[in-house]
N, C-alpha and C positions, 0 to 999 in steps of 0.2 A: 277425064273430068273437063267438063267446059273451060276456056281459058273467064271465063268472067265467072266461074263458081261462087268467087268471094272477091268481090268489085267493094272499091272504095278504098283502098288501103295506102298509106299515106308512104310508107315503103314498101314496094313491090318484092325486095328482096325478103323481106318478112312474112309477106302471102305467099309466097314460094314454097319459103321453108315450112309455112302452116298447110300448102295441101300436099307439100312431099312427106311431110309426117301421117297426114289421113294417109297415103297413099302406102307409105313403111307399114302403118298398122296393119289397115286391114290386110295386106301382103301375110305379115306377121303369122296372124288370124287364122289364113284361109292355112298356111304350113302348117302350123300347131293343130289345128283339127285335121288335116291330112295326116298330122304323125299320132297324134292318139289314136284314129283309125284305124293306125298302120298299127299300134299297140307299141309303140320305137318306149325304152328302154334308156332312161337319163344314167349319166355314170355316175359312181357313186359317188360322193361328196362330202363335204360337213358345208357349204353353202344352203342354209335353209331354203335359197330362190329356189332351187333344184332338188327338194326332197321329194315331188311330183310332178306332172305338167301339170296340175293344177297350179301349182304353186309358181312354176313358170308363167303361165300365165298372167296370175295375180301379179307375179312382179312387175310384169313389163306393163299391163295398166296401171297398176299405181304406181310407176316413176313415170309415166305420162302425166298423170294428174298432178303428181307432187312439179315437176319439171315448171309447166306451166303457171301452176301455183306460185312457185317462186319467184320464175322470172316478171311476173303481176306484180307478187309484192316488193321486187328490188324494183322497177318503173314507179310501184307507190300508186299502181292501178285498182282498182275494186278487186275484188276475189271474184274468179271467176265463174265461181260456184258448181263445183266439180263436183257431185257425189262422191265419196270411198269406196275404191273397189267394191266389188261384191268377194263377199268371203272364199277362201281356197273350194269351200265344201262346195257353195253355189256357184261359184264363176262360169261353168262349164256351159250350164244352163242361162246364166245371164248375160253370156258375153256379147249377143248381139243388142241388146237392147244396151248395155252400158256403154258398147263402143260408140253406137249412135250417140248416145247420149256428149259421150267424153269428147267427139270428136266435133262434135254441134258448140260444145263450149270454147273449144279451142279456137273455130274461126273467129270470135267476138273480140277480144280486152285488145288485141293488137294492131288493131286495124289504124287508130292515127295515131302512133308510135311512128317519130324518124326516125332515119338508119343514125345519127349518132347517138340515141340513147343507146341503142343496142351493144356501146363501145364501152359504154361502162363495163367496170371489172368490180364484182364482189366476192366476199366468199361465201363459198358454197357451202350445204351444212355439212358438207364433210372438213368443212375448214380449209379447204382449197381455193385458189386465187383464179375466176375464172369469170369473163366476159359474158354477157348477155347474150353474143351473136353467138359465142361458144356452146352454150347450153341451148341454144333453138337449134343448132347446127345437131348437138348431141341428141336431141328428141327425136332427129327422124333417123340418127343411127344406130338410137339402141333397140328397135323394134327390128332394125336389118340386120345385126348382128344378132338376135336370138332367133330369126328365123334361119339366117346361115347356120346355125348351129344344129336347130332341128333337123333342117333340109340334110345335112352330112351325116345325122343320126338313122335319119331314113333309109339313104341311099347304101348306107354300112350294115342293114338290117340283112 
C-alpha cells in the first residue's frame, strides 16, 4: 500500500495500526477462502464462532466493526457507520463488498485523534480494563490469529 494511502493523521502511530489492520484482514480473507476451497474441516466446539467458516468468518468481521465502534465511542467520536455484518447464510457471497466497505470506514473517525488519547483505559464490554492503543493494537491481531489458525488447519489437511 502507498505509504500516503491515508495522509492527514494527526498520529501516525494510529494510521499504522489502521492500514496493518486492512492489511491483517484482507490477509485473513484471502486464507479463509483458500481453506473453504480447500473444504479444511473446523474442530469441533461448543464456541458458536466456529460451528462453520461461515460463522468464522462473521465473527472476525463483526468484531472489526464492533472494535472500531467502540474505540469511536470511548473517544466520544461520531459512529462510524459500519454496516452489520452480512449474516452467516450471506457472508460468503458478501464478503468482498463488506470488507470494502468496513475497511473504507475504518480509515475515517481516527484520523485527528493524538496518541495520548489513545492511553485512555476503559472497559471493555467484556468488563475488562483495557487501553485504546490495546484494542487498535488488538484489531489487527485478531484477523492474524484466525487466519493462523486456518493456515495450520490447511496445512494438517
Amino acid at each position: 500500500m502507498p505509504v500516503d494511502a491515508i495522509p492527514g493523521y494527526t498520529w501516525r502511530g494510529a494510521r499504522a495500526l489502521v492500514l496493518l489492520h486492512e492489511e491483517s484482514l484482507r490477509a485473513f480473507l484471502a486464507a479463509w477462502r483458500k481453506s473453504k476451497a480447500a473444504g479444511v474441516k473446523l474442530p469441533v466446539t461448543d464456541n458458536a464462532a466456529y460451528a462453520s467458516m461461515e460463522t468464522v468468518l462473521h465473527h472476525v468481521l463483526r468484531a472489526s466493526r464492533n472494535m472500531l465502534t467502540w474505540i469511536c465511542e470511548k473517544l466520544e467520536l461520531p459512529d462510524p457507520g459500519i454496516d452489520d455484518a452480512p449474516d452467516p447464510s450471506k457472508i460468503a457471497a458478501e464478503a468482498d463488498r463488506y470488507v470494502d466497505h468496513l475497511l473504507a470506514r475504518w480509515r475515517l473517525p481516527l484520523a485527528g485523534v493524538d496518541a495520548k488519547r489513545f492511553e485512555a483505559v476503559h472497559k471493555d464490554r467484556g468488563g475488562n480494563d483495557t487501553s485504546l492503543l490495546a484494542r487498535l493494537e488488538h484489531a489487527v491481531l485478531h484477523p492474524q490469529r484466525h487466519r493462523f489458525q486456518l493456515e495450520e488447519l490447511l496445512e494438517r489437511r
